[in-house]
MDTraj code that builds the backbone (N, CA, C; nanometers):
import mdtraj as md
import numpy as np

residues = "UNK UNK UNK UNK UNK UNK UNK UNK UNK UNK UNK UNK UNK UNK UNK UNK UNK UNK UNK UNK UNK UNK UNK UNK UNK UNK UNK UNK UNK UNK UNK UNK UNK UNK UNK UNK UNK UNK UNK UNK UNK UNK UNK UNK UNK UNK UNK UNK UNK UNK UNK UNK UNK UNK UNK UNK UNK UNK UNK UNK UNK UNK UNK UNK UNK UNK UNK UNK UNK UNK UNK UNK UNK UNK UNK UNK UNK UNK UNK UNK UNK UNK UNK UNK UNK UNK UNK UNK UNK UNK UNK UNK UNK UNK UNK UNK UNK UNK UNK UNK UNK UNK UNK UNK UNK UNK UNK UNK UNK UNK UNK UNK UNK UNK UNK UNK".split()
xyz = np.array([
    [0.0850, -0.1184, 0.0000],
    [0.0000, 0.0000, 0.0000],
    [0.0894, 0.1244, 0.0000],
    [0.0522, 0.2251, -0.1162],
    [0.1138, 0.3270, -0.0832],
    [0.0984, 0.4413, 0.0494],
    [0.2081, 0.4605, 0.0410],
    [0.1989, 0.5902, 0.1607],
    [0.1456, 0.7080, 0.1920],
    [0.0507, 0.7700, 0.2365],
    [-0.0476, 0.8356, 0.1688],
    [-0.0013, 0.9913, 0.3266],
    [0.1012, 0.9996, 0.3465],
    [0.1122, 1.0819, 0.4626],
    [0.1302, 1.2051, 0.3868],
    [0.0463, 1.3297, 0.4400],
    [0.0032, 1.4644, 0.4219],
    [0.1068, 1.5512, 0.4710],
    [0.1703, 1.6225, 0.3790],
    [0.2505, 1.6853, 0.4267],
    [0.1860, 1.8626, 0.4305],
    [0.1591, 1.9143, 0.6150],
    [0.1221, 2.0374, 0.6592],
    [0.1987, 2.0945, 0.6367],
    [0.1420, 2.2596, 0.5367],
    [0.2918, 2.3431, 0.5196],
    [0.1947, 2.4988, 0.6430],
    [0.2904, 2.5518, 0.6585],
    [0.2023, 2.6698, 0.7287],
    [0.1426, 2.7589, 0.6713],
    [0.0520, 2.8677, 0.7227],
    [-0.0554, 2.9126, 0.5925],
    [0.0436, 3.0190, 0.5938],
    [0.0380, 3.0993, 0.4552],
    [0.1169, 3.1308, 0.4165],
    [0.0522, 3.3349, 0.5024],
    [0.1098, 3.4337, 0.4537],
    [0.1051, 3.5739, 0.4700],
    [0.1055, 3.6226, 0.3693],
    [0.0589, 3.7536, 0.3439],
    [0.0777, 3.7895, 0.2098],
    [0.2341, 3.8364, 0.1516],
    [0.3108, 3.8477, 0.2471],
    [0.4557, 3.9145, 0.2440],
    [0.5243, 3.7740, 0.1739],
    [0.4711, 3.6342, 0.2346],
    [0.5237, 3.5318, 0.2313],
    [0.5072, 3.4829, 0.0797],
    [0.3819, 3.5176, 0.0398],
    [0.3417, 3.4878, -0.1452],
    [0.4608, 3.5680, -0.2041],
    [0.4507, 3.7019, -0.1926],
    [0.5034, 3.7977, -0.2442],
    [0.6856, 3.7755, -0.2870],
    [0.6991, 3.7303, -0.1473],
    [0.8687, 3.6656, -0.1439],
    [0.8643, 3.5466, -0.2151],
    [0.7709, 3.4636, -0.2417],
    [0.7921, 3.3418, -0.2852],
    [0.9369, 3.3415, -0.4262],
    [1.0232, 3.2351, -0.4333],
    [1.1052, 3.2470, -0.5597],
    [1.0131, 3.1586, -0.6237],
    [0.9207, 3.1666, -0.6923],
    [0.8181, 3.0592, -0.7581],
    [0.8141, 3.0089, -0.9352],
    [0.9161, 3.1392, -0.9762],
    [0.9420, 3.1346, -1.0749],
    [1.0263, 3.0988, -1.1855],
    [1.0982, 3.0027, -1.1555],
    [1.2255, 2.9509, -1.2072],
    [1.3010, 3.0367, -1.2190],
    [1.4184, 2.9493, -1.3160],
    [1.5826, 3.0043, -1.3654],
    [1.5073, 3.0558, -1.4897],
    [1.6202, 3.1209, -1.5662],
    [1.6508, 3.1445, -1.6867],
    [1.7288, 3.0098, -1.7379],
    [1.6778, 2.9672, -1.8704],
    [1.7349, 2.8226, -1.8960],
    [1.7859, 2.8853, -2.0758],
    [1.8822, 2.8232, -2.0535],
    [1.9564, 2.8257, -2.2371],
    [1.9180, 2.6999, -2.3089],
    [1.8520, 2.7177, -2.4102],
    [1.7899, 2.6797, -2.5313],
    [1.8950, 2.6573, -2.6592],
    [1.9522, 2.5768, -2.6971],
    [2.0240, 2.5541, -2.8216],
    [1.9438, 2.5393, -2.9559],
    [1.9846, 2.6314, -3.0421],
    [1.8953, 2.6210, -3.1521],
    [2.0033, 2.5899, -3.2799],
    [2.0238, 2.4932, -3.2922],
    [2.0994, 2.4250, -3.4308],
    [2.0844, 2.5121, -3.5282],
    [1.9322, 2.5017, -3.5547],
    [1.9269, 2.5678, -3.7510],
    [1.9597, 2.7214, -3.7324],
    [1.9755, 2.7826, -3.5789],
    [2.0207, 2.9168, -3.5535],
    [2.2157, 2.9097, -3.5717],
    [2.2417, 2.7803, -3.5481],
    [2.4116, 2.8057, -3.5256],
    [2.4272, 2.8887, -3.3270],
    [2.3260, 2.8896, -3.2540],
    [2.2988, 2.9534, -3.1600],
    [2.2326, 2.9460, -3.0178],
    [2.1820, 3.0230, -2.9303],
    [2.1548, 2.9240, -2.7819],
    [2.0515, 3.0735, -2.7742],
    [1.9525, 3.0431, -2.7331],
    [1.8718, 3.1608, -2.6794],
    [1.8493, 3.1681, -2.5245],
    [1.8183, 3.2289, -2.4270],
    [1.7989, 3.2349, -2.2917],
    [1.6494, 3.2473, -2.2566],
    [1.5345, 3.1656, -2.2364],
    [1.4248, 3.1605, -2.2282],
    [1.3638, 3.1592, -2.0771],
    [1.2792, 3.2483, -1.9889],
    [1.2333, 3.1975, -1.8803],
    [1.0588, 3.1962, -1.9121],
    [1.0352, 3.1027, -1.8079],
    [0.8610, 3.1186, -1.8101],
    [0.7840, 3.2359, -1.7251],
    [0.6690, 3.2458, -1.7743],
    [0.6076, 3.3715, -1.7634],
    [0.4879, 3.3650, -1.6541],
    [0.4855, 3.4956, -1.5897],
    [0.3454, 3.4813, -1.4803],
    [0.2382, 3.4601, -1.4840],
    [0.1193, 3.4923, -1.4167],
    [0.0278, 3.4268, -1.4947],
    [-0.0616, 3.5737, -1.5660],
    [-0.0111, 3.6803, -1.4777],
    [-0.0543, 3.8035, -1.5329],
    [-0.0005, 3.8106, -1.6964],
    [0.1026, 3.7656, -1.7166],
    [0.1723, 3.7680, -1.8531],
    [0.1072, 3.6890, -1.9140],
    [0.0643, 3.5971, -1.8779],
    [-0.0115, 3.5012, -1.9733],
    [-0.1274, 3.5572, -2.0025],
    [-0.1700, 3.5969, -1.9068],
    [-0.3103, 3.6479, -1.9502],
    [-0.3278, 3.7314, -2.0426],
    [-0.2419, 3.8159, -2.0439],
    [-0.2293, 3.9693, -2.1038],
    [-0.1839, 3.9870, -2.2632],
    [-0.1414, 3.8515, -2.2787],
    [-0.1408, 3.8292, -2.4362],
    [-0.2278, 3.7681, -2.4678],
    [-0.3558, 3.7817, -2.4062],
    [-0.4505, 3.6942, -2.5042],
    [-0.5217, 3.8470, -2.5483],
    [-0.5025, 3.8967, -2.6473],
    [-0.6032, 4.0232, -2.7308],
    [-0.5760, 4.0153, -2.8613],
    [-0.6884, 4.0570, -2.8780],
    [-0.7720, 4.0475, -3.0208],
    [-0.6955, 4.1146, -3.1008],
    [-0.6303, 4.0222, -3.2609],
    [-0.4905, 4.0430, -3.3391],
    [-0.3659, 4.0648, -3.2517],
    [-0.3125, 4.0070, -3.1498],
    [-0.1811, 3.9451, -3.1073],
    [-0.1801, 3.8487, -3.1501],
    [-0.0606, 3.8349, -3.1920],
    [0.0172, 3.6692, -3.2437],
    [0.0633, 3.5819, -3.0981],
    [-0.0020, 3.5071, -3.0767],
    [0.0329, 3.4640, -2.9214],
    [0.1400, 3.4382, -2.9607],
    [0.1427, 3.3575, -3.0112],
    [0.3401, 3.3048, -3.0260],
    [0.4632, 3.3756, -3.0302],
    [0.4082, 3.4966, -3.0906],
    [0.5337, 3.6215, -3.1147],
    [0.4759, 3.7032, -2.9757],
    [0.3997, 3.6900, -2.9052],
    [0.3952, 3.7291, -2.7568],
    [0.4387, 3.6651, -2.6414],
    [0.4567, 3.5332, -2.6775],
    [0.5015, 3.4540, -2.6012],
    [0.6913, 3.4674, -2.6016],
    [0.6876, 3.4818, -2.7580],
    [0.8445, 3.4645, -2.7660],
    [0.8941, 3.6409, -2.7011],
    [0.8145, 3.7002, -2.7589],
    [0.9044, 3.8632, -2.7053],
    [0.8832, 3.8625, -2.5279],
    [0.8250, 3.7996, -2.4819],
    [0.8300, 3.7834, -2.3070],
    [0.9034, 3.7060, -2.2509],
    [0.8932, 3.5755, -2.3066],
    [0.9652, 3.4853, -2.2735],
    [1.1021, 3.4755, -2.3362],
    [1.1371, 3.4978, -2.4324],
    [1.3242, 3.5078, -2.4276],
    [1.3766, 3.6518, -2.4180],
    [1.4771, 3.5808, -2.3188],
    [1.5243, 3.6996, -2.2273],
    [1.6603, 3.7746, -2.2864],
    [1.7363, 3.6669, -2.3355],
    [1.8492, 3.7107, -2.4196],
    [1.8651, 3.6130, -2.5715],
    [1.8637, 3.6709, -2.6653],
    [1.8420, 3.7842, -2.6995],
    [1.6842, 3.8790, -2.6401],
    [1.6958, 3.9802, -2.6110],
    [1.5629, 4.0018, -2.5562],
    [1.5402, 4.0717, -2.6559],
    [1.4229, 4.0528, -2.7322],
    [1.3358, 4.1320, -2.8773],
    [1.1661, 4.1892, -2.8309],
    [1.1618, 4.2736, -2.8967],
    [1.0177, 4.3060, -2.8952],
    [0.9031, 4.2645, -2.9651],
    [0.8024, 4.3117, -2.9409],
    [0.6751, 4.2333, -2.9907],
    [0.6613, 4.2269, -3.1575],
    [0.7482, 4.3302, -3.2250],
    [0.7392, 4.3616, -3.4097],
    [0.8806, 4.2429, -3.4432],
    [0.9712, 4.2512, -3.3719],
    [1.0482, 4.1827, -3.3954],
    [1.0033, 3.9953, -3.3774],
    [0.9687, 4.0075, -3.2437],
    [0.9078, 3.8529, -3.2583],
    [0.8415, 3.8020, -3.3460],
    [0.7525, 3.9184, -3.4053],
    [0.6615, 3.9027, -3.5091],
    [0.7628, 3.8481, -3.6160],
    [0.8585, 3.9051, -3.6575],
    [0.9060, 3.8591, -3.7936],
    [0.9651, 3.7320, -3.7513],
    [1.0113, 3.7472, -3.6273],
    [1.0715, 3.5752, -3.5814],
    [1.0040, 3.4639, -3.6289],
    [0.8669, 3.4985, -3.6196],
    [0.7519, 3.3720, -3.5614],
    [0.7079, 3.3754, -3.7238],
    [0.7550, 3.4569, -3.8298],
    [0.6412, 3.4438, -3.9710],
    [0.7707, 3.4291, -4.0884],
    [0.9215, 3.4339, -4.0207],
    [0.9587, 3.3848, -4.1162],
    [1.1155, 3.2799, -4.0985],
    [1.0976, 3.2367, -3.9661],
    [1.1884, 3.1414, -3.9160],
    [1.1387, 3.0072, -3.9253],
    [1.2283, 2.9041, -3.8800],
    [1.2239, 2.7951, -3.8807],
    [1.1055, 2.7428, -3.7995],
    [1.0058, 2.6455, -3.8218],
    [0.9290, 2.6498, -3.7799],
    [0.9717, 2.5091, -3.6309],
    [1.0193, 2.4114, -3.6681],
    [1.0680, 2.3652, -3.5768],
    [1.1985, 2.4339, -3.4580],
    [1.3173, 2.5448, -3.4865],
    [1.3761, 2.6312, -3.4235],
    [1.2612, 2.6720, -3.3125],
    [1.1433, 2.7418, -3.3628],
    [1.0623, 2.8338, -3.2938],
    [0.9840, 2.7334, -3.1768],
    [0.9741, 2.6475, -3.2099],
    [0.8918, 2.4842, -3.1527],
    [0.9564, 2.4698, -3.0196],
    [1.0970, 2.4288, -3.0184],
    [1.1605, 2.4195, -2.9330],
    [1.1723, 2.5458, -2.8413],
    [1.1619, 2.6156, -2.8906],
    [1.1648, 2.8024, -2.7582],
    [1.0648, 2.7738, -2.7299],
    [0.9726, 2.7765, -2.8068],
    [0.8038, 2.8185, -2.7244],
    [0.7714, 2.7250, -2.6340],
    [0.8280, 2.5929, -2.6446],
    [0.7839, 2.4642, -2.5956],
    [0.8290, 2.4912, -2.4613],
    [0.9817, 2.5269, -2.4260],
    [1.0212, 2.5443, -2.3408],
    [0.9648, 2.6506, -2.2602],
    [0.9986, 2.7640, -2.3057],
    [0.9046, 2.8776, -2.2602],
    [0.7444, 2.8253, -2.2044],
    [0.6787, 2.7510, -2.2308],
    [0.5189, 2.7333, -2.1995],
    [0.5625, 2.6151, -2.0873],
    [0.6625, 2.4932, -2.0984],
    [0.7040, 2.4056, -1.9879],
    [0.7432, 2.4823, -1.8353],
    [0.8199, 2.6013, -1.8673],
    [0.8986, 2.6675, -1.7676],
    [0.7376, 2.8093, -1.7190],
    [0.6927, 2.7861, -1.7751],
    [0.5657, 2.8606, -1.7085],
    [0.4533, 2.7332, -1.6497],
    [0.4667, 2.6597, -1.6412],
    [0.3921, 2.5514, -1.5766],
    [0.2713, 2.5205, -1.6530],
    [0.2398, 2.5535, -1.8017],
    [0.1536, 2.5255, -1.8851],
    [0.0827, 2.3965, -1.9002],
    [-0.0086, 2.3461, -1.9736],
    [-0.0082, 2.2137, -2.0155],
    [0.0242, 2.1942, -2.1332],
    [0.0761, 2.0580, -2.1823],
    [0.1293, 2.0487, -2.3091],
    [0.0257, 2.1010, -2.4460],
    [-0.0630, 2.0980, -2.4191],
    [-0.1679, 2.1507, -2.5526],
    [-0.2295, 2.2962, -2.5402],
    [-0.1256, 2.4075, -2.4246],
    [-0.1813, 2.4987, -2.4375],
    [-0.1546, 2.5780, -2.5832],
    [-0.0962, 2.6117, -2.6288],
    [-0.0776, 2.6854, -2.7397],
    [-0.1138, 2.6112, -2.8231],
    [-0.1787, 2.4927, -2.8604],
    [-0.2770, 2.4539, -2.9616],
    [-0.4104, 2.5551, -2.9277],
    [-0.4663, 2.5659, -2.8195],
    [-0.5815, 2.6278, -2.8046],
    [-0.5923, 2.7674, -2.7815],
    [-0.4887, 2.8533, -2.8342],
    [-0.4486, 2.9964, -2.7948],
    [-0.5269, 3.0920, -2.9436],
    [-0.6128, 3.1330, -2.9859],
    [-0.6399, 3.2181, -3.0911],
    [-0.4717, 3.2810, -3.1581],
    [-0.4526, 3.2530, -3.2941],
    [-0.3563, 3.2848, -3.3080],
    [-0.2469, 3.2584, -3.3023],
    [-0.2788, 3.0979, -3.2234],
    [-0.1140, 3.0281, -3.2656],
    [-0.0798, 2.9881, -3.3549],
    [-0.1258, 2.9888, -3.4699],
    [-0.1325, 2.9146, -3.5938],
    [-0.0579, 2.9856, -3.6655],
    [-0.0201, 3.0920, -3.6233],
    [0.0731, 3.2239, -3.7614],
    [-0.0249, 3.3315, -3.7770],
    [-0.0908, 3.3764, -3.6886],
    [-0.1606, 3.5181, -3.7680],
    [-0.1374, 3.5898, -3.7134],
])
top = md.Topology()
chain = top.add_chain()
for i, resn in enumerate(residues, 1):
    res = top.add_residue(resn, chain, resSeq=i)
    for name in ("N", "CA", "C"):
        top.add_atom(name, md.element.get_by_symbol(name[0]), res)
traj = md.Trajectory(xyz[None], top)
């Protein structure tokens, strides 16, 4: 039988959320068909939210938040995401949406992940 013992944590404070480190590292990404390594972290959940509007390219919102070095902006991601490698871009975003605690089929269901 498995072990089924509950582990009590104490209730937390609001100072105590606030301090939390909850958010990972910055993780390096190797991108072959780049010749290159990008620096990707995952995003809050306010960030997540905040790219969902009407004509954002989630993906080129995802990528201009989530990689940190090179760090690019939202016109630039744009050209990233409409005329790069489509597997290169696979591997960032993938990571990027893993390191935000996503589920694996979120950016299938995002308006706009598809390239628009």
């Amino acid at each position: 039988m498995a072990d089924t013992k509950t582990v009590v944590l104490p209730v937390a404070t609001f100072e105590d959320i606030v301090a939390a480190k909850d958010m990972g590292d910055v993780e390096t990404v190797a991108v072959p068909e780049w010749k290159a390594s990008v620096r990707v972290r995952g995003l809050s959940r306010g960030e997540v939210l905040s790219g969902r509007q009407d004509g954002v390219n989630y993906e080129a919102y995802l990528l201009s938040v989530g990689m940190v070095e090179p760090a690019v902006t939202i016109e630039q991601a744009t050209d990233i995401v409409n005329g790069k490698s489509f597997q290169a871009l696979e591997r960032i975003l993938d990571r990027i949406v893993d390191l935000s605690g996503l589920g694996a089929g979120f950016r299938a269901g995002q308006t706009g992940a598809a390239g628009s």
